[in-house]
PDB file of N, CA, C, O and CB in Angstrom:
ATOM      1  N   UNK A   1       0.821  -1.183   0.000  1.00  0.00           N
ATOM      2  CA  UNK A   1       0.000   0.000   0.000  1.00  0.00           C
ATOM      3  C   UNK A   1       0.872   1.257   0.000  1.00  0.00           C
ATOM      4  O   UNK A   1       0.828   2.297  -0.657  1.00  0.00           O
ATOM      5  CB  UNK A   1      -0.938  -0.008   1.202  1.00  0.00           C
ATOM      6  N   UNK A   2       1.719   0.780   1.010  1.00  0.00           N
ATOM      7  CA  UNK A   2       2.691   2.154   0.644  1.00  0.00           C
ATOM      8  C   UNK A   2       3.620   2.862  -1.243  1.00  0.00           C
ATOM      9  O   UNK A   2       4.022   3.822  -1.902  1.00  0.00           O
ATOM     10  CB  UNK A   2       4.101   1.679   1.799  1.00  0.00           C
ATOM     11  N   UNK A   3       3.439   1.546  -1.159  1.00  0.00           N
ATOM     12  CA  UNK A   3       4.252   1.415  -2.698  1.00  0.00           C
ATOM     13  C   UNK A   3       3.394   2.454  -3.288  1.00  0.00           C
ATOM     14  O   UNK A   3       3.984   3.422  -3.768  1.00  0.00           O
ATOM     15  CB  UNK A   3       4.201  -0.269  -3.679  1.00  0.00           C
ATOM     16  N   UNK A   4       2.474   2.437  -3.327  1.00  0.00           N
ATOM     17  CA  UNK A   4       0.690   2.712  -4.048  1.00  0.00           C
ATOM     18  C   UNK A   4       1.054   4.391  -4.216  1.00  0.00           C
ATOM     19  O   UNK A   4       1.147   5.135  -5.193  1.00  0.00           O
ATOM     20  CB  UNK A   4      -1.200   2.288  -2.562  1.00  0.00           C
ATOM     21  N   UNK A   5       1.215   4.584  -2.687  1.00  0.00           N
ATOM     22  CA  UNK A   5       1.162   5.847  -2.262  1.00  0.00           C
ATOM     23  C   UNK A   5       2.598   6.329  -2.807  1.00  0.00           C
ATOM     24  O   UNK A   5       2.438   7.049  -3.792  1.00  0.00           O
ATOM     25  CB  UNK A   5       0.876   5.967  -0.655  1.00  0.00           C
ATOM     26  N   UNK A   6       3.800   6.173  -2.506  1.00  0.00           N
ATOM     27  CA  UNK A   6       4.597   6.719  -2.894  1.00  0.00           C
ATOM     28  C   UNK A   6       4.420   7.292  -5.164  1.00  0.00           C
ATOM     29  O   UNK A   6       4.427   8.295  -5.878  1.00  0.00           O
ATOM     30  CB  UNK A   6       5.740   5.626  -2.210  1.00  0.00           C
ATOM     31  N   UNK A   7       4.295   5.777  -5.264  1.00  0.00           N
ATOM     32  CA  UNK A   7       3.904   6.217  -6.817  1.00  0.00           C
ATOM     33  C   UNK A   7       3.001   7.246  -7.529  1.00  0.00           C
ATOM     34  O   UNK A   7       3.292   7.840  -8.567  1.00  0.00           O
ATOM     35  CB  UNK A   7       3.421   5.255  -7.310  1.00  0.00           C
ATOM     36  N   UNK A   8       1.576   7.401  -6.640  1.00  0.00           N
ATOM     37  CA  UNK A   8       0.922   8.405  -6.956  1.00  0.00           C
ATOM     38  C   UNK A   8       1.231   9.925  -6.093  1.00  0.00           C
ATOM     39  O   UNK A   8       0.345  10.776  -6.173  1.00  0.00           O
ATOM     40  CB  UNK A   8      -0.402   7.881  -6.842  1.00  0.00           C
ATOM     41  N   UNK A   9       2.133  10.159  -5.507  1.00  0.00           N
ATOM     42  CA  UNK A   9       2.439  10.965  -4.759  1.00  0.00           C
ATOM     43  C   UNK A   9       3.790  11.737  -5.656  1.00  0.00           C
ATOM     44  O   UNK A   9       4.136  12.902  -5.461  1.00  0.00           O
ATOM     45  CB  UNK A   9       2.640  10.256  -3.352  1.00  0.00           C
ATOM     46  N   UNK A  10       4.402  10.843  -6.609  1.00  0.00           N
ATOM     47  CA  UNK A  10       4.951  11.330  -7.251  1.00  0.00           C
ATOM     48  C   UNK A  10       5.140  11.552  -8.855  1.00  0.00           C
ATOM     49  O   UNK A  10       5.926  12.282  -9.459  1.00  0.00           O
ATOM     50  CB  UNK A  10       5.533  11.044  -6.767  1.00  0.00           C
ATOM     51  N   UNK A  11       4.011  10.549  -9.383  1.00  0.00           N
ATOM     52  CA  UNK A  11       3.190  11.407 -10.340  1.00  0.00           C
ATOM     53  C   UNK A  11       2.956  12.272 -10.384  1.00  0.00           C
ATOM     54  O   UNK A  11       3.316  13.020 -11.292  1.00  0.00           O
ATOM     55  CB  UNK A  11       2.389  11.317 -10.564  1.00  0.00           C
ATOM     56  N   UNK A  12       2.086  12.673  -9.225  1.00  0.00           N
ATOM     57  CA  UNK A  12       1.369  14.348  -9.143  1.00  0.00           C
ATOM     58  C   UNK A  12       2.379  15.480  -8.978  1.00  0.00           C
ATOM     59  O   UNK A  12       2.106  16.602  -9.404  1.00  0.00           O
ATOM     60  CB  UNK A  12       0.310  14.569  -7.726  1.00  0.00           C
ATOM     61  N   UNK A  13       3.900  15.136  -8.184  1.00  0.00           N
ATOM     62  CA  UNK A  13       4.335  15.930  -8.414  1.00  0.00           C
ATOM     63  C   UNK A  13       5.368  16.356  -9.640  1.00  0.00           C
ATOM     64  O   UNK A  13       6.066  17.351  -9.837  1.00  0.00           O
ATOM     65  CB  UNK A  13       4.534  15.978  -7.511  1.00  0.00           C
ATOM     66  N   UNK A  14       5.125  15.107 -10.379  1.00  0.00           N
ATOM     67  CA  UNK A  14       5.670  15.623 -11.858  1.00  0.00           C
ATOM     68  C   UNK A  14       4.698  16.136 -12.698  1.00  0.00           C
ATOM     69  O   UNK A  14       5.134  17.027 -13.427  1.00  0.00           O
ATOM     70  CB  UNK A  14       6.315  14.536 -12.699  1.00  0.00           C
ATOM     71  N   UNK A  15       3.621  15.893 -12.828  1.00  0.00           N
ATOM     72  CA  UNK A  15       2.431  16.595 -13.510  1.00  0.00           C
ATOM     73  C   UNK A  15       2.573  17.574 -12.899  1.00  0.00           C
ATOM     74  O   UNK A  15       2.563  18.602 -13.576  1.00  0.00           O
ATOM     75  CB  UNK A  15       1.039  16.097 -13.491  1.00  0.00           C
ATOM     76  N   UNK A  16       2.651  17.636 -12.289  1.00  0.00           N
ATOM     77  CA  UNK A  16       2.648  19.929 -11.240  1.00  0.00           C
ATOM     78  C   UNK A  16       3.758  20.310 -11.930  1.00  0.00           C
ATOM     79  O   UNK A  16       3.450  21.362 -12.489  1.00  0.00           O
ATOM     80  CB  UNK A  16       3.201  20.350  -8.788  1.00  0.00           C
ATOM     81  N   UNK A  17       5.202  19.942 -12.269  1.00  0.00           N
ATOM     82  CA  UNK A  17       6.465  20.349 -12.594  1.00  0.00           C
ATOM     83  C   UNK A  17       6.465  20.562 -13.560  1.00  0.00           C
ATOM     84  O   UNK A  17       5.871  19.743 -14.262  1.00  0.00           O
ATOM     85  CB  UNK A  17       7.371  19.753 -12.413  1.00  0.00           C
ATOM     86  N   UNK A  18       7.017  21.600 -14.168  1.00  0.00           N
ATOM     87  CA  UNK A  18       7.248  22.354 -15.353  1.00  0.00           C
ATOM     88  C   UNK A  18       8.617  21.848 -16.403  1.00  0.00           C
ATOM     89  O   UNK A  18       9.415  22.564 -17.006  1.00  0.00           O
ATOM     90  CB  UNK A  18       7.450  23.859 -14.788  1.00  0.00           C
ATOM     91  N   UNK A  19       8.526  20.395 -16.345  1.00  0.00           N
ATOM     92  CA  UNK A  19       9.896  19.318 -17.209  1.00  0.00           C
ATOM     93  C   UNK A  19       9.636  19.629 -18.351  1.00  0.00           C
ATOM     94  O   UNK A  19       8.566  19.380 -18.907  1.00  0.00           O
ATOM     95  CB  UNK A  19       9.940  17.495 -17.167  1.00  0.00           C
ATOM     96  N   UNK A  20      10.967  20.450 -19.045  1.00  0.00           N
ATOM     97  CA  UNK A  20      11.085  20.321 -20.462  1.00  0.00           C
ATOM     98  C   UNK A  20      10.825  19.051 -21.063  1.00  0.00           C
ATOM     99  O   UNK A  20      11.311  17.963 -20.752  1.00  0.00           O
ATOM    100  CB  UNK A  20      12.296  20.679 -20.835  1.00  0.00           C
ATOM    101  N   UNK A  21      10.030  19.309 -21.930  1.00  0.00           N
ATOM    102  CA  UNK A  21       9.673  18.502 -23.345  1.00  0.00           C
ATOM    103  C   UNK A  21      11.049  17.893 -24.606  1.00  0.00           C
ATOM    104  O   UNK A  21      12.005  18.459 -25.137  1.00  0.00           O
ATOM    105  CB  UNK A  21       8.635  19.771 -24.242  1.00  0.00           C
ATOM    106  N   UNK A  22      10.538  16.618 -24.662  1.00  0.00           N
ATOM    107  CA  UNK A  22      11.695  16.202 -25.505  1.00  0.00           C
ATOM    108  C   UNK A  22      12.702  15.464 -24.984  1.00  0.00           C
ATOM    109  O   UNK A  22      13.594  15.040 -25.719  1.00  0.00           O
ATOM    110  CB  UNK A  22      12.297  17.210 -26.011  1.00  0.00           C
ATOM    111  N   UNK A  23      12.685  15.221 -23.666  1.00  0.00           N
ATOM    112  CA  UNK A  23      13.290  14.090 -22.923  1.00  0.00           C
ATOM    113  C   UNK A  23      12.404  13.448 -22.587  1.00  0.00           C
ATOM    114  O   UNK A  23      11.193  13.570 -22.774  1.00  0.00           O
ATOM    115  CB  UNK A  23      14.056  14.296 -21.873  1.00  0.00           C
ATOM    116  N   UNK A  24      13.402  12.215 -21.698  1.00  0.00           N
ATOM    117  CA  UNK A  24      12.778  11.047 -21.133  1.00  0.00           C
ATOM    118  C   UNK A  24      13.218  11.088 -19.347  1.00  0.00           C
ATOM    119  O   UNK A  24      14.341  11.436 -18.982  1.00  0.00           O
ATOM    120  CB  UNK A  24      13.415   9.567 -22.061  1.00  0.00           C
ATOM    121  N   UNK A  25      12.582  10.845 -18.784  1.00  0.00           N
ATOM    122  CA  UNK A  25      12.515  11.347 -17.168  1.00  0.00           C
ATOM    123  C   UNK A  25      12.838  10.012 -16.156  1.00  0.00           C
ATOM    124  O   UNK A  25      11.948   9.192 -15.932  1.00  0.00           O
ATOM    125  CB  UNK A  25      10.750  12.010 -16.755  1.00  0.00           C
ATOM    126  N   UNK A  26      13.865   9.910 -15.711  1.00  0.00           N
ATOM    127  CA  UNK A  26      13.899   8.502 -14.675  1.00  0.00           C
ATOM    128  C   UNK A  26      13.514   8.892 -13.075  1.00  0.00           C
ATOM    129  O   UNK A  26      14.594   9.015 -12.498  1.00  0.00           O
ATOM    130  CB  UNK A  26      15.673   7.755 -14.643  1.00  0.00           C
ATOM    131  N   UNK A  27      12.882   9.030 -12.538  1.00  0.00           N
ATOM    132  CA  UNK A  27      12.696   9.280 -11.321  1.00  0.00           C
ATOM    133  C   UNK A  27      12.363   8.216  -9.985  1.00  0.00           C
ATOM    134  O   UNK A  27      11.263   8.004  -9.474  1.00  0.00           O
ATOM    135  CB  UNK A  27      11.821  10.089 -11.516  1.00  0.00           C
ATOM    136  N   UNK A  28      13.653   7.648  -9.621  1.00  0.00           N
ATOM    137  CA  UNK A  28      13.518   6.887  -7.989  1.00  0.00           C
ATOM    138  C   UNK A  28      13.079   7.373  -6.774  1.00  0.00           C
ATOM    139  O   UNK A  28      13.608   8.439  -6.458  1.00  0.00           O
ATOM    140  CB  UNK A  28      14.680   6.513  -7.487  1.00  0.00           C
ATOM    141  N   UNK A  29      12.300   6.935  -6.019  1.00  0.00           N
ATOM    142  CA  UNK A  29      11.725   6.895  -4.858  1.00  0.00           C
ATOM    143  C   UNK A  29      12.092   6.096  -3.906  1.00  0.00           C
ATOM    144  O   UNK A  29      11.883   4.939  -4.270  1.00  0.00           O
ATOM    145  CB  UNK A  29      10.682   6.737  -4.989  1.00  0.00           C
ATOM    146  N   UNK A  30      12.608   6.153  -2.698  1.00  0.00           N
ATOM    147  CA  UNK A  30      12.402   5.740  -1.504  1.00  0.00           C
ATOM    148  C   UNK A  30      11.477   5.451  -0.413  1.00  0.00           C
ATOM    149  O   UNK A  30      10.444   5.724  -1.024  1.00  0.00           O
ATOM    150  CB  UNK A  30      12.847   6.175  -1.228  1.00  0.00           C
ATOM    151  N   UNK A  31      11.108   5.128   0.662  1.00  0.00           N
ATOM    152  CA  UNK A  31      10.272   5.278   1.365  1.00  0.00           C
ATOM    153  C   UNK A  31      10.375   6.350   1.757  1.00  0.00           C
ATOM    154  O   UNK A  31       9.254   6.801   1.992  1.00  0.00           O
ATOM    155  CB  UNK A  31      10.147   4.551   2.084  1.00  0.00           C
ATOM    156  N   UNK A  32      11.356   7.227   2.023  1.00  0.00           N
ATOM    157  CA  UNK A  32      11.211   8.331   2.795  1.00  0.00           C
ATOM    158  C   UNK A  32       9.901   9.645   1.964  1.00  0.00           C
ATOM    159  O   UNK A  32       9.237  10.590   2.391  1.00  0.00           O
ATOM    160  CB  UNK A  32      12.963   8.908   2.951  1.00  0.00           C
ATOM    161  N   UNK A  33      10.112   8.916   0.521  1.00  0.00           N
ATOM    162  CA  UNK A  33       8.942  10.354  -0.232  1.00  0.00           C
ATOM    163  C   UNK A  33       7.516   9.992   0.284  1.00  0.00           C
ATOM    164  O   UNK A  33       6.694  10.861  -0.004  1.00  0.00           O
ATOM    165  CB  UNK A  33       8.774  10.389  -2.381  1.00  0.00           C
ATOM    166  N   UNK A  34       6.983   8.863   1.016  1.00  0.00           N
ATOM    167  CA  UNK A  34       5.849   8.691   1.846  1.00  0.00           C
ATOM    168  C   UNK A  34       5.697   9.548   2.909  1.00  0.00           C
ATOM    169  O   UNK A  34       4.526   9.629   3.280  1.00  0.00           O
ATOM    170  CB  UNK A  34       5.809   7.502   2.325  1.00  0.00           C
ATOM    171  N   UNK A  35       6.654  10.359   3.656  1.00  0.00           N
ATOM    172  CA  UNK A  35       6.859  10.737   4.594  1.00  0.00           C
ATOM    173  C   UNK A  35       6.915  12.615   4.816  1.00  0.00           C
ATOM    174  O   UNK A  35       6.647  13.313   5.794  1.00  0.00           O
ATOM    175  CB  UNK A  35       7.924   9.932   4.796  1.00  0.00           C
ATOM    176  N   UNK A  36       7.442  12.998   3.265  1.00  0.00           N
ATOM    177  CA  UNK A  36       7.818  14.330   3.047  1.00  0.00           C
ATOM    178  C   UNK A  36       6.296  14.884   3.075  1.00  0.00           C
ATOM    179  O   UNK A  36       5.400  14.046   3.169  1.00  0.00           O
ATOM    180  CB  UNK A  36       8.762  14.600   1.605  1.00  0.00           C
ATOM    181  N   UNK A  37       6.013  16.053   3.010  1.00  0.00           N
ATOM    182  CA  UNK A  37       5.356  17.117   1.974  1.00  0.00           C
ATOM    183  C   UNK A  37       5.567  17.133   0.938  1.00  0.00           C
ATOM    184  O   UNK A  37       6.574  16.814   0.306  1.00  0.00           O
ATOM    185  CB  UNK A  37       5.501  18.237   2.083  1.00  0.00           C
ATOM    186  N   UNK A  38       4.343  17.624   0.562  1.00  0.00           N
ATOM    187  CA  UNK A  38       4.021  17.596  -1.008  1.00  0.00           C
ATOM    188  C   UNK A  38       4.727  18.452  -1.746  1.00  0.00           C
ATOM    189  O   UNK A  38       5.397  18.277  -2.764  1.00  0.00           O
ATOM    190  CB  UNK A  38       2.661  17.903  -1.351  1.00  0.00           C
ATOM    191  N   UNK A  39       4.478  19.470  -1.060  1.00  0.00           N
ATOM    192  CA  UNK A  39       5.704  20.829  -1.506  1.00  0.00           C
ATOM    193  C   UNK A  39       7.282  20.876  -1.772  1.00  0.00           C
ATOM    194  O   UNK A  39       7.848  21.540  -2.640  1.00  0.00           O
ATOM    195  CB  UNK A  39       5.745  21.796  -0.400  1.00  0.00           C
ATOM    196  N   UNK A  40       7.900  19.970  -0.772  1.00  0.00           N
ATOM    197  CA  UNK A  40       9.157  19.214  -0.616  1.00  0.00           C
ATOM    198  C   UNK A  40       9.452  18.239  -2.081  1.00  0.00           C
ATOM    199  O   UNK A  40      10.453  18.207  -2.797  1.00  0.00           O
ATOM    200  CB  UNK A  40       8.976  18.211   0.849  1.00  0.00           C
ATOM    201  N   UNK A  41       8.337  17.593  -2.171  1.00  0.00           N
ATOM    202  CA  UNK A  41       8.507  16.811  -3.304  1.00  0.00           C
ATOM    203  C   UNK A  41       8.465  17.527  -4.200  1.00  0.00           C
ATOM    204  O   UNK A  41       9.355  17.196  -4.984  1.00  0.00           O
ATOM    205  CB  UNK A  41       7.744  15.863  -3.516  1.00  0.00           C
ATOM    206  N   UNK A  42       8.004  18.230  -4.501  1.00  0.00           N
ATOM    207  CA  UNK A  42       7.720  18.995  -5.668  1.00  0.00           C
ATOM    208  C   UNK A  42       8.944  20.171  -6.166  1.00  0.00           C
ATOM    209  O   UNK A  42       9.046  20.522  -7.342  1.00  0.00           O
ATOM    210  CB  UNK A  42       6.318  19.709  -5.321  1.00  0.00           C
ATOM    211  N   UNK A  43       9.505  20.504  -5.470  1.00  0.00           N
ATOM    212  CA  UNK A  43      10.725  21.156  -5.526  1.00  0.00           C
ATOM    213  C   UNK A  43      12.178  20.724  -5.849  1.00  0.00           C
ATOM    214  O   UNK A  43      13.178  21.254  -6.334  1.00  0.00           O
ATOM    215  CB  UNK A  43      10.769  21.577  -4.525  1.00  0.00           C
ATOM    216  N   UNK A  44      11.686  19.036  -5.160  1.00  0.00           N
ATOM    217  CA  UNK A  44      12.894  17.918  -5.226  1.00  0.00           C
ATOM    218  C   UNK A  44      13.085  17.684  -6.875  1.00  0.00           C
ATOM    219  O   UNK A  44      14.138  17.534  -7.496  1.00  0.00           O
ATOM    220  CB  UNK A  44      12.410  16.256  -4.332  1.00  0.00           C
ATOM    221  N   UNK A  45      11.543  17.705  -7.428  1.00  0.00           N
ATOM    222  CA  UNK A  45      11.404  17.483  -8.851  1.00  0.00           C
ATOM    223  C   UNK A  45      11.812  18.652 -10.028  1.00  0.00           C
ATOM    224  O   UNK A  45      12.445  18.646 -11.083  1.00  0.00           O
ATOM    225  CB  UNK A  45       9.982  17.158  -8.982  1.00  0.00           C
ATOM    226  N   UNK A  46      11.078  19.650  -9.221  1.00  0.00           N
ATOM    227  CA  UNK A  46      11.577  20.719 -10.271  1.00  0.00           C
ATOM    228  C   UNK A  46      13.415  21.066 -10.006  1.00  0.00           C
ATOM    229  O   UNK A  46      14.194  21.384 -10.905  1.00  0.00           O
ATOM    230  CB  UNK A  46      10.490  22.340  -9.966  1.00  0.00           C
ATOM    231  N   UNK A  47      13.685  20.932  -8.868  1.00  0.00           N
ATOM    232  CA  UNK A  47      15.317  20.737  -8.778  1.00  0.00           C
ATOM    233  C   UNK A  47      16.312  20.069 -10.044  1.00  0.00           C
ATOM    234  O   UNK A  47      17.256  20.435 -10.745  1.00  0.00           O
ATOM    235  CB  UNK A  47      15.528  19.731  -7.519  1.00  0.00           C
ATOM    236  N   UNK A  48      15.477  18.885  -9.855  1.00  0.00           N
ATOM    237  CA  UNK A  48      16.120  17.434 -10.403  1.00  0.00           C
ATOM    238  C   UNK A  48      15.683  17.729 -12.170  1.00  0.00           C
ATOM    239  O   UNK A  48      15.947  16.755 -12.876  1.00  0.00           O
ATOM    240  CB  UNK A  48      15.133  15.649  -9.500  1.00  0.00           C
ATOM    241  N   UNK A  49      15.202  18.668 -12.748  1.00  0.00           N
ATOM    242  CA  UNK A  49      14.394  18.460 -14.060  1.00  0.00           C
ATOM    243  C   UNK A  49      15.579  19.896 -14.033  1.00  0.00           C
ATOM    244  O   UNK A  49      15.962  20.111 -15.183  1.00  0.00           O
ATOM    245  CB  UNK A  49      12.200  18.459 -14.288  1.00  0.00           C
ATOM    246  N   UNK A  50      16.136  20.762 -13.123  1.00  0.00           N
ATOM    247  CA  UNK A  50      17.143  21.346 -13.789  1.00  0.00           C
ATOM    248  C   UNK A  50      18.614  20.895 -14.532  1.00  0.00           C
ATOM    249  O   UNK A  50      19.318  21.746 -15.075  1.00  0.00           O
ATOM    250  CB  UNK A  50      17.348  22.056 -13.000  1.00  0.00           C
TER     251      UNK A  50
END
């Protein structure tokens, strides 16, 4: 269940993120992204897409 959650928890925060077009995106998760804010994640992403 957690699995569940981490995966859709970080979907959403790539759909929120503003990732250039024309690549391909690898993004790993831990348990700990069950645990963060949403906001946290979401910053982690737009970070990581720089």
């Amino acid at each position: 269940m957690q699995r569940n959650r981490i995966k859709r928890r970080l979907r959403a925060a790539i759909s929120a993120a503003s990732l250039p077009v024309g690549f391909d995106y690898v993004f790993l998760a831990g348990p700990e992204v069950a645990a963060i804010d949403f906001a946290t994640l979401k910053g982690w992403v737009d970070k990581a897409a720089r």
